[in-house]
N, C-alpha and C positions, 0 to 999 in steps of 0.2 A: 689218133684222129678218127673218126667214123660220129656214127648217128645211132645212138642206143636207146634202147623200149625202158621209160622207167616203169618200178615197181614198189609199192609201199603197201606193207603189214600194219595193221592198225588193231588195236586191242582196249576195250574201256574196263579197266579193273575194278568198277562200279557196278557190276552187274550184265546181260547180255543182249544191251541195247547195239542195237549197230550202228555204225561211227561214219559221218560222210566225210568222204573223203572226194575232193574236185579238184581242176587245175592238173592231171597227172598227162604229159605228153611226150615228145622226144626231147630227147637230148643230143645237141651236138656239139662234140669237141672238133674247134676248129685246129688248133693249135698240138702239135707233138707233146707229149709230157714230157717239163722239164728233168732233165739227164739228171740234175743237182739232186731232184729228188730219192729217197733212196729209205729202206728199211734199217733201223735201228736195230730192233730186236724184234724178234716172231716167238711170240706168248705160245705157252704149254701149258695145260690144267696142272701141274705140277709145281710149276711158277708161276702160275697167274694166270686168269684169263679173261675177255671181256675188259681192257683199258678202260676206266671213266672218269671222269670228273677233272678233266684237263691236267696239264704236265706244269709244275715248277720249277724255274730255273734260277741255279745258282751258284756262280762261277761255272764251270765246265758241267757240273752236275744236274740232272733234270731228276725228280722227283712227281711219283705217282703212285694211283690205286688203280687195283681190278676188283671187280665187284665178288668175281670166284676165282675158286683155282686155288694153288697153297695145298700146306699139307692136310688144314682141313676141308678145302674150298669153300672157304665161305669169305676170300678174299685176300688180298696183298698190300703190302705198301713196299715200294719197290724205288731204288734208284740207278742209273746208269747213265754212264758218261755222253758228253754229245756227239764222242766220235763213234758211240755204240758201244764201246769197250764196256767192261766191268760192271755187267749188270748185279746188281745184287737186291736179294727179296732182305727188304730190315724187316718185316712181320710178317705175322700171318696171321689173321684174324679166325677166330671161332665162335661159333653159336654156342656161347657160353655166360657166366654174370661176369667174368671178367674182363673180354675185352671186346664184347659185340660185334658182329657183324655186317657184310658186306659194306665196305669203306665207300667212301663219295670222296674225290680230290680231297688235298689238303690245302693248305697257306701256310709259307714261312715266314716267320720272325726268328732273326740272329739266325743260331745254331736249332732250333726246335719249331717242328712242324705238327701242325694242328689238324682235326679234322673231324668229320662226323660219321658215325656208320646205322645204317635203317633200321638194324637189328641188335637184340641180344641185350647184354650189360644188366644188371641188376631186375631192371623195373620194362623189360622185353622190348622198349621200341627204340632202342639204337643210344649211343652212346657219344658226345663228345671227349676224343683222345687229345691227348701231345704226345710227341715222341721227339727222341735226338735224331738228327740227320746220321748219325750214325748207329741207329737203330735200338740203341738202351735206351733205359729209364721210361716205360711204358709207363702213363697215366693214364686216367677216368680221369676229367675233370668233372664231366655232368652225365648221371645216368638219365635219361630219358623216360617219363612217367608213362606207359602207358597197361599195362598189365592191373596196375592199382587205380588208375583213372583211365578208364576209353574216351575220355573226350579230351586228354590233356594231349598236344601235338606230342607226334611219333614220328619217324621212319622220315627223317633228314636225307631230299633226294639230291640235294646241290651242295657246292664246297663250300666252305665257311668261308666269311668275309671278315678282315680284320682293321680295325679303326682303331686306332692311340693301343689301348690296353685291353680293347674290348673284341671280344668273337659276336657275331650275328650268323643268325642262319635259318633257313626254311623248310618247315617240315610240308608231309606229303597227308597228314591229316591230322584231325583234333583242334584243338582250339576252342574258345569260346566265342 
């Protein structure tokens, strides 16, 4: 409980306009933080670092990416239990054609989770994966055009969304 100073870092990756930024004042927590609350696990650039694109649950297991960290750092796809037990890194992504870089969340269907990463993969602007929950059988489904086309969408900043049979998702440029 107290009254804290907020602060917020703003950056336009579009060039060196500067970015307004309004509305920044106190904060106050009136309330104790709940006891319940509590850390699962505490990331290490070795295993992962930088958490993103939300956690998947299923049955007891929670499923996720770091955008770095791993043995190349250029990201994780990681699961661990909800009591924090048994964390385990199933990949580790590399800025490579094979299996692209820095992951964004995933979405499960059955046993096999899907997901997109901003970078790397064949055609350099990120790649659509699947993987097993138990971390074999890596696939490409879709290298991402950008190295042969600069205006074809690149660098997938959000998790994939999944409908009947179908993945959708949004990149962070390109298009026509």
């Amino acid at each position: 409980a107290g009254s804290f100073a907020a602060s917020l870092g703003a950056r336009s990756t579009h060039g060196a306009w500067p970015l307004d930024v309004t509305g920044l004042g106190a904060i106050t927590v009136t309330n104790t933080p709940n006891p319940a609350f509590r850390t699962l696990y505490s990331f290490t650039p070795a295993f992962g670092s930088g958490p993103n694109g939300g956690l998947v649950l299923s049955g007891n297991t929670l499923y996720g990416t770091t955008s770095s960290g791993g043995t190349s750092n250029w990201g994780t796809l990681f699961a661990i239990n909800t009591s924090g037990s048994g964390f385990t890194n199933l990949y580790n992504f590399n800025y490579d054609v094979t299996s692209g870089a820095r992951p964004n969340g995933v979405v499960l269907s059955g046993s096999t989770l899907y997901g997109p990463t901003d970078f790397g993969g064949t055609r350099g602007g990120g790649t659509v994966y699947a993987i097993s929950t138990n971390g074999t059988g890596y696939t490409n489904l879709y290298y991402i055009n950008f190295n042969v086309d600069p205006f074809s969408p690149s660098g997938p900043q959000a998790p994939l969304a999944l409908a009947g049979s179908n993945l959708y998702g949004a990149t962070w440029f390109g298009g026509y």
